[in-house]
MIVEX-509920 format. One record per residue (C-alpha): x, y, z. Coordinates in steps of 0.05 Angstrom, whole numbers, plus 32768, in hexadecimal, padded with zeros to 4 digits. Layout:
<recs>
XYZ;...
</recs>
This chain:
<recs>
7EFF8BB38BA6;7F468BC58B9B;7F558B8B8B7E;7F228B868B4D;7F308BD18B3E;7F7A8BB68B2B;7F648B818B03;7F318BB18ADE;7F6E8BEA8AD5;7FA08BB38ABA;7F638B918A91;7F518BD78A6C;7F9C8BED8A60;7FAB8BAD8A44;7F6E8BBC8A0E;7F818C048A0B;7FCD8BEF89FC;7FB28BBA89C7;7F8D8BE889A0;7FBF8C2989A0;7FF48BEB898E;7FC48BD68954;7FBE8C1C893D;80058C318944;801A8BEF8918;7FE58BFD88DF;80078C4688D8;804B8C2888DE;803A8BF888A3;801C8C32887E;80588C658898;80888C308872;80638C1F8833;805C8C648824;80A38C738831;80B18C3587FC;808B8C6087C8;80AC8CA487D0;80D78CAF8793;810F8CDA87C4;811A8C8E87E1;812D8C7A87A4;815F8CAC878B;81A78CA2878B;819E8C5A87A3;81E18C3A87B7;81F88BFE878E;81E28BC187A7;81A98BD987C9;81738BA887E1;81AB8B7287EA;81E28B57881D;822B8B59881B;822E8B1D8847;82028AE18841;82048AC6887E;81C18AAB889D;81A58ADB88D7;81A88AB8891D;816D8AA88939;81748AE4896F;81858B168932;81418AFA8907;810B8AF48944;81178B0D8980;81448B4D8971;81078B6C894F;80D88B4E897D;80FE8B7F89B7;81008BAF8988;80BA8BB2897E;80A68BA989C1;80D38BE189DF;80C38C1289A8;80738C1089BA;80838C118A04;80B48C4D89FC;80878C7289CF;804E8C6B89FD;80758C7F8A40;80998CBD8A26;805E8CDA89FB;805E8D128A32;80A68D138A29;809D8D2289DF;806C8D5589EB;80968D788A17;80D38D7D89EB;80A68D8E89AF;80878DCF89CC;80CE8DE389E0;80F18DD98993;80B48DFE897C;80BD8E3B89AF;810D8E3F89A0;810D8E42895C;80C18E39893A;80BB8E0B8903;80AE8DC088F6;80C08D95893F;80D78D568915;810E8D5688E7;811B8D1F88B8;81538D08888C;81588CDB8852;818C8CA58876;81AC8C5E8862;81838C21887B;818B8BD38879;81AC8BBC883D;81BA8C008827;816D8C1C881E;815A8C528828;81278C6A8863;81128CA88883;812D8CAE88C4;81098CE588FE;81308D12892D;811B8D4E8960;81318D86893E;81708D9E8962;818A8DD6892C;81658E0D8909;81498E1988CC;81748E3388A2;81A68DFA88AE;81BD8DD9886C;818E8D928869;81B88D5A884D;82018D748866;82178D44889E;822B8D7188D9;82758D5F88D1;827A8D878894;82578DC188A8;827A8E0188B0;827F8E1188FE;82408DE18908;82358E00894C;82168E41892E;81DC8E1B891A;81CC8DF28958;81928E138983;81968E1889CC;815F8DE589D6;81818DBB89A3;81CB8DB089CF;81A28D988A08;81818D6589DA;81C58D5689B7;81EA8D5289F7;81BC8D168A11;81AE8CFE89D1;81618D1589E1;81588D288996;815E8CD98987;811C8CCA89A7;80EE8CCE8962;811D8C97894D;80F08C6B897A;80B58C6F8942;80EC8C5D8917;80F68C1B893A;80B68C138944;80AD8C2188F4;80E98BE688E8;810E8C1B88CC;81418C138901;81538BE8893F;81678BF78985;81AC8BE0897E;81D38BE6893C;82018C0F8907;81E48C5B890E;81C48C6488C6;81F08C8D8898;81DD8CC78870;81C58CB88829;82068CDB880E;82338CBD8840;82578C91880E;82988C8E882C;82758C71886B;82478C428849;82828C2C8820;82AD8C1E885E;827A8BF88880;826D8BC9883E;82A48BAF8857;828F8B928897;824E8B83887E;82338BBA88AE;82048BD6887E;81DE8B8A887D;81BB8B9988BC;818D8BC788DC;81A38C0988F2;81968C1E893A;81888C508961;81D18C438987;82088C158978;824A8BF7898C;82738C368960;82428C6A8987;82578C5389D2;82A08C4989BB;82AC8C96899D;82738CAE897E;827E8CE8894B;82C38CE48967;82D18CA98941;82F38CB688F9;82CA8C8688C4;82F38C4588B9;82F18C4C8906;82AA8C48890B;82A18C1988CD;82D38BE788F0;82A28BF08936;826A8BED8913;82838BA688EC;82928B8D892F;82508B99894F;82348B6E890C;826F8B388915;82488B278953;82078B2B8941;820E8AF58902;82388ACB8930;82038AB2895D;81C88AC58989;81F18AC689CE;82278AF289A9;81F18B24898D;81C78B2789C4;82098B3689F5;821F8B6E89C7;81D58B8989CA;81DA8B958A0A;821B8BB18A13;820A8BDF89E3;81C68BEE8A0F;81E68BF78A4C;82218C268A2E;81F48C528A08;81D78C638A55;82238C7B8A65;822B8CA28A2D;81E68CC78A31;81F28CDC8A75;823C8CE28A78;82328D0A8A37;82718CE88A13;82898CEB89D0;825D8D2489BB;82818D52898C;826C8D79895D;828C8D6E891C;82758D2F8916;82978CF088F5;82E48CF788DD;82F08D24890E;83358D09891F;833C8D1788D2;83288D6388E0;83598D698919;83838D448913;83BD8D3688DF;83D08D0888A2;84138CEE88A0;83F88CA688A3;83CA8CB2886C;83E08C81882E;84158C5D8858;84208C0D8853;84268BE8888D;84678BE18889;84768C2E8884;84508C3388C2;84728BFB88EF;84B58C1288D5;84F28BF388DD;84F88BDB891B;85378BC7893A;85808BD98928;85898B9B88EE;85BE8B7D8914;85EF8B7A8956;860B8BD18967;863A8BDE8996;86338C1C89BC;867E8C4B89B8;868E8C538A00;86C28C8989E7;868E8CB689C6;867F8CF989D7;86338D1289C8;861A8D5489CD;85CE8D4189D9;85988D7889CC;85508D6789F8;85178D8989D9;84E48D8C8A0F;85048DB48A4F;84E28D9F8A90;84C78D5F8A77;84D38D1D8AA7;84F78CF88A7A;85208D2D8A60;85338D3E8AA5;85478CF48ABE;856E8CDF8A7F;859B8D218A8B;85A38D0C8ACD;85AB8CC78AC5;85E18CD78A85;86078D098AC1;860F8CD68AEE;86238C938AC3;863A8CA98A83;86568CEC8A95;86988CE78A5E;86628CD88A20;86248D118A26;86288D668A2E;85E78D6D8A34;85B48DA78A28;85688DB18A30;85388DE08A04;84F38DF28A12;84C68DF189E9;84958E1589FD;84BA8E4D89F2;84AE8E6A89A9;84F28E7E89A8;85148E35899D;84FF8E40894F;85418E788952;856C8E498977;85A48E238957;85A78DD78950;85E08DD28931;861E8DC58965;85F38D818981;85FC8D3C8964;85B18D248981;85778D468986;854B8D1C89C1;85068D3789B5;84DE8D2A89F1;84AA8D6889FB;84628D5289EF;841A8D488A0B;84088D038A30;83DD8CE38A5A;83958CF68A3C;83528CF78A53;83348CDB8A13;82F88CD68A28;82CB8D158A1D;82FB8D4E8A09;82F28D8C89DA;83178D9C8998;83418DD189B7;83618D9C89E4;83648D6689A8;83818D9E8974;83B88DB189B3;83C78D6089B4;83E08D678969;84038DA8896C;84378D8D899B;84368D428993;84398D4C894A;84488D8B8927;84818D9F895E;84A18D608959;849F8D628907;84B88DB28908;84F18D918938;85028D59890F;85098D8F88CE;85348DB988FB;85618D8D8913;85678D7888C1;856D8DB388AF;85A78DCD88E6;85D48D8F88D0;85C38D68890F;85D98D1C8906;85A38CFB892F;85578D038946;85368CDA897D;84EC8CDC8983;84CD8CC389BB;84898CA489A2;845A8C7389CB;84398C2C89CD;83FC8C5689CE;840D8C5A897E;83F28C11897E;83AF8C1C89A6;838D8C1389E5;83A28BD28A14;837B8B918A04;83428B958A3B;83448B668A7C;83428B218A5F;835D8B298A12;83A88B2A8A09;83D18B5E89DE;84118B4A89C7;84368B788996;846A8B5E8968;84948B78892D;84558B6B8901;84298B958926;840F8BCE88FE;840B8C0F8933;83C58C28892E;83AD8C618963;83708C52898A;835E8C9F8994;83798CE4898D;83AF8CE589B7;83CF8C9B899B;83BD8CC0895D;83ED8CFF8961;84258CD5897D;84178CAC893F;841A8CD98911;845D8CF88921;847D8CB6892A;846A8CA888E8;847F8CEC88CE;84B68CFC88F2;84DA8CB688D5;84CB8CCB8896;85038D04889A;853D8CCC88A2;85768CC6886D;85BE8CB4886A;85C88CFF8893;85908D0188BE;85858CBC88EB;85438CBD890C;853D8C908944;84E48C848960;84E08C6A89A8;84A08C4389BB;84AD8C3689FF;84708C128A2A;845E8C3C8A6D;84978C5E8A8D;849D8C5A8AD8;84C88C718B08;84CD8CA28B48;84AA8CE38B3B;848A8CC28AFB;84408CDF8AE0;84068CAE8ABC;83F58C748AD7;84258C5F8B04;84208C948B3F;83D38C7C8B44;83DF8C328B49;840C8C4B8B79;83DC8C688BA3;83AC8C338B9D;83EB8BFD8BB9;83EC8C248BF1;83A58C3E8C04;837D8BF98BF7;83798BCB8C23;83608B918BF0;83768B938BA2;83608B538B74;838E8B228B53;838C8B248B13;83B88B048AD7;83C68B3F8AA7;84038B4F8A85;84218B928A74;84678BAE8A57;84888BED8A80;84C58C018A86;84EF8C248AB8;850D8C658AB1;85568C538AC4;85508C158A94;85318C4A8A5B;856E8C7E8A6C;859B8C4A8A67;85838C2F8A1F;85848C788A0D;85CF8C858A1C;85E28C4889F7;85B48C4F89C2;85DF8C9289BF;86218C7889B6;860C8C468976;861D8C5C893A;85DD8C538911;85D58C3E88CF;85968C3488BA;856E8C7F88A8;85308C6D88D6;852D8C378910;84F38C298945;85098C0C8989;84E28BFA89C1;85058BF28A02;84E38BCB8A37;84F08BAA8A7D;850E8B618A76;84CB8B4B8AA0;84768B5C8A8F;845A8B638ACE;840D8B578AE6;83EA8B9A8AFA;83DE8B6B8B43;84248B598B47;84368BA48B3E;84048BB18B77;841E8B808BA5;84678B9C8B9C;845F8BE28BA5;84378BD38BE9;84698BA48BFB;849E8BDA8BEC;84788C0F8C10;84668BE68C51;841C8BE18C3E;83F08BA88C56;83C58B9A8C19;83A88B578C0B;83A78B3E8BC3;83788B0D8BB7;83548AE58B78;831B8AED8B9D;83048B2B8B7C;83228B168B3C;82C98B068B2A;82C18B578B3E;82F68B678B05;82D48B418AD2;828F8B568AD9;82AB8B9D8AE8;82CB8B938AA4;828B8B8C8A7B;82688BC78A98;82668BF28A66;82818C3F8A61;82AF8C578A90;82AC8C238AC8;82BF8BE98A90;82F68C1E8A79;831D8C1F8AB7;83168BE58ACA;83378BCA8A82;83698C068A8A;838B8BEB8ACD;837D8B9A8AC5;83848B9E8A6C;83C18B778A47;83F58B9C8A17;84368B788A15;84738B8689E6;84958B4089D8;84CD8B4289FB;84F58B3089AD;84E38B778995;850D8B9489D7;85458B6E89CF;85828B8D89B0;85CD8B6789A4;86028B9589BF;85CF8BC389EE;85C38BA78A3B;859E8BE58A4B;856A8BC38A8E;858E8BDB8AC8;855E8BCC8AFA;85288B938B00;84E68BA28B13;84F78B948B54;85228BBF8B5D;850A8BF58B32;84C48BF58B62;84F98BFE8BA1;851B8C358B7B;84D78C558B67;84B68C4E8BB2;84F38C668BD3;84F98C238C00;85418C208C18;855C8BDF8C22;855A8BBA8C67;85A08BC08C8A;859E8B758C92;858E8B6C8C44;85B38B288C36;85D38B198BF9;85D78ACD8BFB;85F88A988BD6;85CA8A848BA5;85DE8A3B8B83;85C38A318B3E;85BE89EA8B27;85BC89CF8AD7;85B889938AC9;85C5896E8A7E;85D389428A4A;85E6894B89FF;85CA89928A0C;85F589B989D3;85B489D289A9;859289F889E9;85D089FE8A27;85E88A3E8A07;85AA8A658A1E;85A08A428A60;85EB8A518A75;85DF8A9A8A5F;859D8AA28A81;85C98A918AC6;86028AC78AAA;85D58B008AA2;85B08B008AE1;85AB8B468B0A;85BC8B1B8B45;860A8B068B45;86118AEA8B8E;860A8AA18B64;862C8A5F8B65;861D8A3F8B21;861C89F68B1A;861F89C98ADD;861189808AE5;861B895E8AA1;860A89118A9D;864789068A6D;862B891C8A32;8645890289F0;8639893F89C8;865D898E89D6;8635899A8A10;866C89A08A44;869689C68A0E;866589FD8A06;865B8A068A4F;86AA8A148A50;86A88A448A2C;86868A698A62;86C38A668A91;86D68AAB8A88;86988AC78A84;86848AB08ACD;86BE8AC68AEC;86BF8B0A8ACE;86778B0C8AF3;86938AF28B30;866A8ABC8B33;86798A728B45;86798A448B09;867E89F78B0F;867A89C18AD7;867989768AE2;866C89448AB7;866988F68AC5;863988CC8AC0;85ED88C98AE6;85B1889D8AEC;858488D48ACB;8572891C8AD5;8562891C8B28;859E88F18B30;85C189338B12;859A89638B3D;85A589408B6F;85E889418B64;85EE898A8B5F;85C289988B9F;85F489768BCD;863089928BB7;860B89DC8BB5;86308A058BED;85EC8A458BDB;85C18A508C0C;858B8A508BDA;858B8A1C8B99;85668A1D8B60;856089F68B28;85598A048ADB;856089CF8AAA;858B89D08A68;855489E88A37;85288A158A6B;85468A588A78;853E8A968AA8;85298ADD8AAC;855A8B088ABB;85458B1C8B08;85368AD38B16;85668ACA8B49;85658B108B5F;85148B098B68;851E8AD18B97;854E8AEE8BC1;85238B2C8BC5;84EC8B008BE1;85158AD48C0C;85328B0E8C33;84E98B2B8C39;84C18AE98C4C;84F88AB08C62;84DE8A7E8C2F;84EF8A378C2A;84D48A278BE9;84CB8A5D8BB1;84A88A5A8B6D;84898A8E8B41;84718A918AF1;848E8A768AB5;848A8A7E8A67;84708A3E8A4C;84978A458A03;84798A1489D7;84A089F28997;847A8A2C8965;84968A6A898A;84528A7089B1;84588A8289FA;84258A7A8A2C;84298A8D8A74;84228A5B8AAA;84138A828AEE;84228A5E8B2F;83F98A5B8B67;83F98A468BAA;83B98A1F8BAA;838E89FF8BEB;838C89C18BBF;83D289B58B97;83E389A48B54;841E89AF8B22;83E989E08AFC;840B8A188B26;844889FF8B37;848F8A0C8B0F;84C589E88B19;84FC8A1D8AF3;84E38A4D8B23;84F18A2A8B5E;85278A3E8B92;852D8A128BD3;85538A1B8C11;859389F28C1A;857889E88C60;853789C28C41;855189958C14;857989818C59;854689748C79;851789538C48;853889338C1C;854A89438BD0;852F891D8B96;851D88D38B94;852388C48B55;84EB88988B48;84C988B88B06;84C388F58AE0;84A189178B10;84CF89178B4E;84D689668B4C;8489896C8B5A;848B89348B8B;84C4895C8BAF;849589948BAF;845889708BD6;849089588BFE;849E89A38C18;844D89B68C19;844889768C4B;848089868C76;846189C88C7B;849689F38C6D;84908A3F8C4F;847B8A448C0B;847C8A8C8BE0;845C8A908B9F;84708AD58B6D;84448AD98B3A;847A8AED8B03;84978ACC8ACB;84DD8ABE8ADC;84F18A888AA7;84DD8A6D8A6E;84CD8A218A69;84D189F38A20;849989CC8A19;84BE89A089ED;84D7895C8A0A;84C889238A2B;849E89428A57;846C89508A1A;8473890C89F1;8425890589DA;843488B689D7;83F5888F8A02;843788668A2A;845588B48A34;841488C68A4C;840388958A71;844488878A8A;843D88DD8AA9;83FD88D68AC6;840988968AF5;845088AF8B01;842E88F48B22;83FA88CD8B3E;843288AF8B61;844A88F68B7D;840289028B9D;83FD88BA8BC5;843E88BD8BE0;842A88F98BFF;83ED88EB8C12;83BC890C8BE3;837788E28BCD;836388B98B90;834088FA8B7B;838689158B58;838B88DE8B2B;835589018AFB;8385893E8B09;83B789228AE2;839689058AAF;837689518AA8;83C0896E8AA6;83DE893C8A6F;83A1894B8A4C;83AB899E8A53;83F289918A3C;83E189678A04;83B9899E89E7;83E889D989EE;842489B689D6;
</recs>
């Protein structure tokens, strides 16, 4: 009986469902035909109305099934929360009497027009057709019942009917007023106003009414980008867009009344009307300075109490203590307008607001953002015009040039990249970076810093919690990110000789930066390395990051906060005549953590081989590489093969330099039978407990040697490798990350990263010189014998993928993969890496 009773229920709401479906599509049909006949839809029509910017052919998701969901969750919603809309109705009506609906002429597909329906949420006497950004202090007119629906978005819900109707869709551009030109005009561009408005959208769980209009025009074209590319595309934005609207209704984000352009309203507008190139500015010096080691500054620093005010004065004290008299203001203080800037030569403004919560905050908070991120750094800038003083350095932000790429897309920022702020707080930093470099002339230098994150001990942001994190978890993923920071000491530094150059140029932009990016993991690893913490980092979770990634709303945010990409390239940090990084990031994470150095730290002799032959276009930067390392303890080899050009010459040159830096500095040349002949050479007569190897046209980082030290005091390697910079012949760089891998390959292996014990190439043997790939082979040799391997994952040189190594001729080819299938047998490994190697000269055929 109670099955048949189930079958009968199911069998009669399946009828009942038809026919309310049947009737509710017959008055939709109607509700839309008549709506195609009122006259008000037909006033002020927008040119072009009725047709499509782009004429691109609708996927098959976009034209079938899009509508098809649309359809089918509109009925079921409309059916399930009738009691719902009952409810709400009788309590609109009791708050403020009057009609329960409220409708407004809005901006459909193609730029029609269509009557879209809304729970009434203000009163009566609000003005109809004013878009609540342009009200007058629009929360006088909201009623009480009406900021609980607003706050959950519960006076949306008529908009179901809408969908229903095919005036809307569930997922799209939110419709536009009818006198919303500027909006509809914006989106034209995109093509945003070809498709179906929704009831949310991509610009609605990324801001909201935060969002200024080009902002949401430029969201809204993405969203649209997707949906004509194909049905996978669309249908994964769809969702996303689904799923995120359920954050923001419950989290209650990006509500705030005033509606669209409200960074416009709060904001200011010393961007507005600026090219590109006004709002890069000119970065750089133009040319080699050299800091005046006899100058005397008297340095004003606007911003008393701040932490980088506080460590450059200290850091000035102790190392340049003849060139600064230094004196702090605050600014908080209403009094500083009466003080005098005249007796200081540099004004150093530093006072400001950072590290916001940009989430869901009110206009008070945004309105303080641009009070003293903007106007007090512009009324500074005049003062310290006005009082005769000679110089004016702003520190700005990289948050003038967004948020970070999230997990998985890169961000690199070059000379050519336009700064453009992702929200308010980019915004205000923005906008006196912009303005404040407008006040530069002959008199008046202004200098703009737009430093990455600052570190350092005692440091606020971001750093402090990743901090914690190293040394609370006991598991943190692996992940291959990249980000730019710098370290305090290395920013004090660049300050103090930025100091002493004599400027010419009315407005400059520099952005400092440590010599290395580092991996948020790597970062991890050090600081509970550092701090004696036992936490494992593994790419096990790395598939938890990625999904975590895609969840939308806050989760996704974080999760793209700690593990997205923003890089400077390292060219735009780079200045002739200032060596301003002080301390690697080694050593700057030792610094920061407070980890004292073991009494039996060991400084050993580290032996640095080269070898070459008719290397005068690329030796120069090779030899220098070896010269500027942090690490000094080094005895630097040359082995030339009696090269015929002015390779040995050059390398003379060098003579001086070496022994100025204390450091060992051998050239031989005579003849070899090829490049492991050489190295082999050079390992034998290295006296360094250590030896590594970096050919004529590769090049290192600047804590190369110093990293592997580092690690062979902490771990007693005998074989060390770590990432390199794969530069192709265009300028491109990719990173090649190594890894120690179960199964091993030369996918993660780098040979100009490699430093091996003296003691092991004793024992095992050095090269054999049998093909090109004898370096590998030495390597399988070392993973057989079973000897300690450490793998850093952090670029420490940079590798040319120019060469014979990367001749594309079949014989070349060919000639590669049989000569590392030779590594593999001789070592024992199966057939099976033969197919390796054809996969790897295949890889490298397509990047180079």
């Amino acid at each position: 009986m109670k099955k048949n009773g189930l079958k009968k229920f199911i069998k009669i709401s399946a009828v009942l469902l038809t026919v309310l479906f049947v009737i509710m599509k017959i008055a939709a049909v109607c509700k839309k035909r008549e709506e195609a006949q009122d006259p008000e839809m037909k006033k002020d029509a927008y040119d072009g109305a009725g047709k499509t910017v782009f004429d691109n052919e609708p996927t098959f998701y976009a034209a079938y099934l899009k509508r098809f969901f649309d359809v089918f969750v509109s009925f079921m919603g409309l059916v399930i929360l009738a009691p719902v809309f009952g409810i709400i109705s009788l309590l609109i009506y009791i708050d403020d009497p009057g009609p329960v609906l409220f409708t407004q002429k809005r901006v459909g597909k193609n730029k029609t027009f269509f009557k879209l329906h809304k729970f009434r949420s203000m009163k009566m006497c609000t003005p109809h057709d004013t878009p609540t950004h342009l009200l007058e202090n629009p929360e006088q007119y909201i009623t009480k019942v009406g900021k609980v629906l607003r706050k959950y978005s519960l006076d949306e819900l008529p908009q179901i009917w809408d969908i229903f109707v095919g005036n809307l869709s569930i997922i799209g551009p939110r419709p536009a007023l009818w006198n919303q030109a500027d909006l509809v005009a914006e989106r034209d561009k995109y093509g945003a106003n070809d498709v179906l408005p929704g009831l949310t959208g991509w610009a609605q769980i990324n801001g909201r009414d935060e969002l200024e209009i080009p902002v949401k025009a430029r969201f809204d074209g993405e969203y649209c980008e997707k949906l004509r590319s194909d049905s996978v595309s669309g249908l994964i934005m769809d969702l996303k867009c689904f799923f995120g609207t359920f954050k923001s209704v419950f989290a209650a984000d990006g509500v705030v009344e005033g509606g669209t352009g409200e960074m416009k309203k709060t904001g200011r507008d010393y961007t507005e009307g600026k090219t590109d190139e006004e709002l890069i500015g000119t970065i750089g010096f133009g040319g080699p300075v050299t800091p005046d080691i006899k100058a005397r500054k008297k340095v004003l620093i606007t911003g008393a109490g701040s932490y980088i005010g506080e460590y450059f004065e200290k850091y000035a004290e102790t190392n340049y203590p003849d060139n600064f008299e230094i004196y702090s203001l605050d600014m908080q203080d209403p009094s500083w307008r009466e003080y005098s800037f005249k007796p200081y030569d540099i004004v150093y403004h530093v006072a400001g607001i950072a590290h916001a919560d940009v989430g869901n905050v009110s206009e008070d908070v945004k309105r303080k953002y641009y009070e003293v991120n903007t106007d007090l750094a512009v009324e500074t800038a005049k003062k310290a015009k006005a009082d005769g003083v000679k110089e004016f350095i702003f520190m700005s932000s990289a948050i003038v040039y967004g948020d970070s790429a999230p997990f998985g897309q890169s961000k690199f920022i070059n000379e050519f990249t336009v700064p453009k702020a992702a929200n308010f707080y980019g915004d205000s930093k923005l906008q006196a970076d912009v303005a404040v470099r407008e006040l530069g002339d002959d008199d008046f230098k202004v200098i703009v810093l737009r430093p990455p994150m600052i570190y350092g001990k005692g440091s606020k942001g971001n750093y402090p919690t990743l901090a914690k994190f190293a040394k609370k978890l006991p598991v943190f993923p692996r992940v291959y990110n990249e980000r730019s920071m710098l370290y305090i000491e290395n920013l004090c530094e660049f300050l103090c000789k930025v100091m002493l150059v004599d400027v010419k140029q009315p407005e400059t932009v520099l952005i400092p930066q440590n010599a290395e990016w580092t991996t948020t993991s790597d970062m991890v690893e050090k600081i509970a390395c550092t701090a004696g913490s036992n936490i494992v980092v593994s790419g096990i979770f790395k598939p938890c990051v990625v999904l975590a990634s895609k969840v939308p709303g806050k989760i996704g945010g974080l999760v793209n906060k700690a593990f997205g990409n923003l890089t400077y390239v390292h060219e735009l940090s780079e200045y002739e005549g200032i060596d301003y990084r002080v301390k690697s990031l080694d050593e700057s994470i030792d610094e920061t953590e407070g980890a004292p150095k073991p009494k039996d730290f060991r400084t050993p002799l580290v032996s640095v081989v080269t070898v070459s032959y008719n290397s005068e276009k690329t030796i120069r930067r090779t030899i220098e590489s070896v010269l500027n390392q942090t690490y000094t303890n080094i005895e630097y080899r040359i082995v030339d093969g009696l090269s015929s050009d002015n390779t040995v010459a050059i390398a003379h040159e060098y003579d001086e330099a070496f022994r100025e830096k204390g450091m060992t500095y051998i050239i031989t040349s005579e003849k070899d039978n090829g490049i492991y002949d050489a190295m082999n050479k050079g390992i034998e007569d290295a006296t360094g407990e250590l030896i590594g190897i970096i050919n004529s046209d590769d090049c290192y980082k600047a804590d190369a040697v110093e990293t592997a030290v580092l690690y062979y005091n902490k771990t007693g390697f005998d074989y060390f490798y770590a990432d390199i910079n794969l530069v192709k012949e265009d300028g491109n760089v990719i990173i090649k990350h190594s890894r120690r891998d179960r199964f091993p390959t030369s996918r993660h292996w780098n040979h100009p990263t490699s430093f091996v014990t003296k003691e092991t190439y004793e024992e095992l043997g050095t090269f054999k010189c049998e093909g090109i790939h004898d370096d590998f082979e030495f390597f399988l040799r070392v993973r057989k014998a079973g000897k300690k391997l450490v793998v850093v994952n952090q670029v420490l040189a940079d590798f040319n993928t120019g060469g014979v190594s990367n001749d594309k001729s079949f014989e070349k080819c060919k000639k590669r993969v049989f000569d590392r299938y030779r590594c593999y047998t001789e070592n024992g490994y199966s057939f099976l890496y033969f197919w390796e190697c054809v996969a790897i000269e295949a890889a490298k055929y397509i990047l180079s």
